[in-house]
C-alpha positions as CSV (number, residue, x, y, z in Angstrom):
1,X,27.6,22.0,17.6
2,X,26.6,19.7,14.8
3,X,27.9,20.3,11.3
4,X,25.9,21.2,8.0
5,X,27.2,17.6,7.1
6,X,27.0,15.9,10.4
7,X,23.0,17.0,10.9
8,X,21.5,14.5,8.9
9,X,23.0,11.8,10.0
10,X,22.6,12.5,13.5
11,X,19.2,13.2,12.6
12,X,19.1,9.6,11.0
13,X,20.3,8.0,14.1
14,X,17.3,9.9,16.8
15,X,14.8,8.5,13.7
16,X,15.9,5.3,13.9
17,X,16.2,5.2,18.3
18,X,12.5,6.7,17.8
19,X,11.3,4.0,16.1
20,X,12.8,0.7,17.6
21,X,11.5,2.4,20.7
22,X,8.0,2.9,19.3
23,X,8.1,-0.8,17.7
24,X,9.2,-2.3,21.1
25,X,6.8,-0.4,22.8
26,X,3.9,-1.6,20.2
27,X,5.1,-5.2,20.9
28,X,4.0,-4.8,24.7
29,X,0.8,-3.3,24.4
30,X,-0.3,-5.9,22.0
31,X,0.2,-8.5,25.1
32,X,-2.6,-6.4,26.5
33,X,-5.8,-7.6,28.3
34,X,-8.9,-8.3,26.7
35,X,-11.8,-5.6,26.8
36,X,-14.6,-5.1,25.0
37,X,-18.7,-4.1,23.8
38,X,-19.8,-6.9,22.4
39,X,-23.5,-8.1,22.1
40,X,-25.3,-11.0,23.0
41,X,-28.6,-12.6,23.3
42,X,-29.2,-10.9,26.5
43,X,-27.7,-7.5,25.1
44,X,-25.1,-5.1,25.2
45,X,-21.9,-6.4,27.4
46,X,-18.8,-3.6,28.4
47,X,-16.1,-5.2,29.9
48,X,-13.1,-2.6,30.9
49,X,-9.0,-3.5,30.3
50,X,-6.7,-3.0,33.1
51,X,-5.5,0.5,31.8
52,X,-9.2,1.9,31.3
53,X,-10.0,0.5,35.0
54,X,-6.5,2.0,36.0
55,X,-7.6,5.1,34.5
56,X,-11.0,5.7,35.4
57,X,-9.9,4.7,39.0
58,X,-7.5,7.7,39.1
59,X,-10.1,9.9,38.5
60,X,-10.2,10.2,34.0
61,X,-13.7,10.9,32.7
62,X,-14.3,8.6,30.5
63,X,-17.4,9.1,27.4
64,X,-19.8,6.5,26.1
65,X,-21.4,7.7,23.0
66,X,-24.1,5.6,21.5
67,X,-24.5,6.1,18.2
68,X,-27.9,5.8,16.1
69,X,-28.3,5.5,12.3
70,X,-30.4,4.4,9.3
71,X,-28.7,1.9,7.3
72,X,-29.5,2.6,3.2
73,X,-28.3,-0.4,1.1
74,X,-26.2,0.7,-2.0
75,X,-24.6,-1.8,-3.9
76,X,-22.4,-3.4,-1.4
77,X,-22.1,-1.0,1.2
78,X,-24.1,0.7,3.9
79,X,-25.1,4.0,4.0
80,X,-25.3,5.7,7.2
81,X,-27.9,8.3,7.2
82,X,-29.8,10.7,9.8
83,X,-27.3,9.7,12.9
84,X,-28.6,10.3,16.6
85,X,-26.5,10.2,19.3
86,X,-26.6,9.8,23.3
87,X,-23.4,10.4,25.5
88,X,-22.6,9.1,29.2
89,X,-19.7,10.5,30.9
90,X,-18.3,8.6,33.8
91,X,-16.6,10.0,36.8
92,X,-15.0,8.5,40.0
93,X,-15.8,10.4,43.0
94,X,-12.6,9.6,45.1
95,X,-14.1,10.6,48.6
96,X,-17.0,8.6,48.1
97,X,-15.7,5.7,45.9
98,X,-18.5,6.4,43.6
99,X,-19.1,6.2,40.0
100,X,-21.3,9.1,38.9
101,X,-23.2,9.1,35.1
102,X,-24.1,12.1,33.0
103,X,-26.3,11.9,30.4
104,X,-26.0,14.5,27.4
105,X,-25.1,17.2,29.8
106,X,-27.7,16.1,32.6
107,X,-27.4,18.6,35.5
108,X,-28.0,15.2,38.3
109,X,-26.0,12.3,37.8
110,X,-26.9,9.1,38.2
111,X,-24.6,7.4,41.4
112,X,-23.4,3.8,41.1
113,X,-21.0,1.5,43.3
114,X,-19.1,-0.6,41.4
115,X,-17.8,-0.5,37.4
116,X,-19.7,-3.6,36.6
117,X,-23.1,-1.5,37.8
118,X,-22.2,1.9,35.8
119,X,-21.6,-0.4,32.7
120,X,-24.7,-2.2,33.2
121,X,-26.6,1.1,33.5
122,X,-25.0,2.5,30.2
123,X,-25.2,-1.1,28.6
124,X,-29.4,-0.5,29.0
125,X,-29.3,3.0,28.7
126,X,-28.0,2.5,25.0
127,X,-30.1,0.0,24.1
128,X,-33.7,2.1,25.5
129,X,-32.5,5.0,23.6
130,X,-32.2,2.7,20.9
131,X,-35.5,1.6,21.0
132,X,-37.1,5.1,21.4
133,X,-34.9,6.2,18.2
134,X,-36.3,3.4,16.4
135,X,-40.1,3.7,17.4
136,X,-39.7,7.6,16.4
137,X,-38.9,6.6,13.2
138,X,-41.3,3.7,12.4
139,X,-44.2,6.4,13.8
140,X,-42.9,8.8,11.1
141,X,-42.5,5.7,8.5
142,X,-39.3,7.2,7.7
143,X,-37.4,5.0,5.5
144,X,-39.3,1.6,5.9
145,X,-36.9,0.1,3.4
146,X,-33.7,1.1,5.8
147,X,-31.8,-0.8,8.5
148,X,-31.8,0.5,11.7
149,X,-28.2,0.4,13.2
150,X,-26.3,1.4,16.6
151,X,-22.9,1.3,17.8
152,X,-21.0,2.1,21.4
153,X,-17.8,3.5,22.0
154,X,-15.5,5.1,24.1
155,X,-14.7,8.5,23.0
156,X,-11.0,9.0,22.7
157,X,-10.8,12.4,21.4
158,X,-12.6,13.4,25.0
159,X,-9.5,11.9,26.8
160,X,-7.2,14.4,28.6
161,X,-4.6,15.5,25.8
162,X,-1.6,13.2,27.5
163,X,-3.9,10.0,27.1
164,X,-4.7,10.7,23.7
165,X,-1.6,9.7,21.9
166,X,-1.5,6.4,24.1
167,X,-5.1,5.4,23.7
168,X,-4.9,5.6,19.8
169,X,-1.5,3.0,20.1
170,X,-2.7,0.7,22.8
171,X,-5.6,-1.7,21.9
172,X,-6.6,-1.4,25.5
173,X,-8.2,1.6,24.8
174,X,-10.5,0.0,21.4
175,X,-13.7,-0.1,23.2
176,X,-16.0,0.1,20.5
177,X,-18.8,-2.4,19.4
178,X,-18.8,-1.8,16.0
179,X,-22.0,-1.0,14.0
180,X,-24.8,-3.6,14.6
181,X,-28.8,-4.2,13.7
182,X,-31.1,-4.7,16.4
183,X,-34.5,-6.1,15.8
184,X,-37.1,-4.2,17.9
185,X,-37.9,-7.8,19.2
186,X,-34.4,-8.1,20.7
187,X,-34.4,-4.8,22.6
């Protein structure tokens, strides 16, 4: 049994084990594959990292949420104002070898072969709702001096509770476009 005296510094010693271990292990994720949502002239591009592949393969749900806002200039920053928001959740279906799609809670999914075909489908998905949540608010004239922004993201906080804590540490998990104008033109 440790000693009033001895606890600290046995307590010292664990912290300091803890975090060589965390830094080595921080090291080797950054050598990680590259993933991301990026866009492009032809539009919205999700390309999955080994782990996320791993993962979804295995049978995680993974969420897409496309987000939707008004941009207000203020100074030097943007303000992000009346926010909409569309969510896909895929699933592998192991006995088929199927990717399946929900759409905000959809009762029928939509069925897909291949990764590169569900992230196309989300990809265009995105960008359609996009477009509807624009035209809604040019019809209303809501705002004609605002920026209309969107961004797409995997959802980590929907991650089974194990994943969580690795999918905040590993860059492999940083699927997330960032928040980007779109001219009606380009949708």
């Amino acid at each position: 049994m440790l000693t009033a005296t001895r606890q600290p510094t046995a307590m010292f010693k664990i912290l300091v084990v803890l975090l060589v271990l965390s830094a080595i292990l921080i090291h080797s994720i950054g050598v990680a594959s590259a993933q991301s949502i990026r866009y492009d002239s032809r539009g919205l591009k999700i390309e999955l990292s080994d782990d996320v592949q791993a993962a979804i393969d295995s049978g995680v749900t993974l969420t897409f949420e496309s987000q939707y806002a008004h941009a207000k200039h203020f100074i030097l920053f943007d303000w992000h104002t009346e926010f909409a928001s569309h969510q896909f959740e895929v699933i592998r279906h192991t006995l088929s070898n199927r990717y399946l799609v929900y759409e905000n809670n959809k009762v029928e999914p939509r069925i897909f072969s291949s990764t590169r075909e569900t992230m196309t489908y989300i990809s265009k998905a995105s960008l359609s709702s996009f477009s509807k949540y624009i035209a809604k608010h040019q019809a209303q004239q809501i705002h004609s001096s605002s920026e209309h922004k969107m961004r797409l993201r995997l959802s980590k906080t929907k991650l089974p509770g194990p994943m969580r804590l690795t999918a905040f540490i590993a860059s492999d998990w940083d699927l997330d476009s960032g928040w980007t104008s779109w001219q009606s033109d380009q949708l």
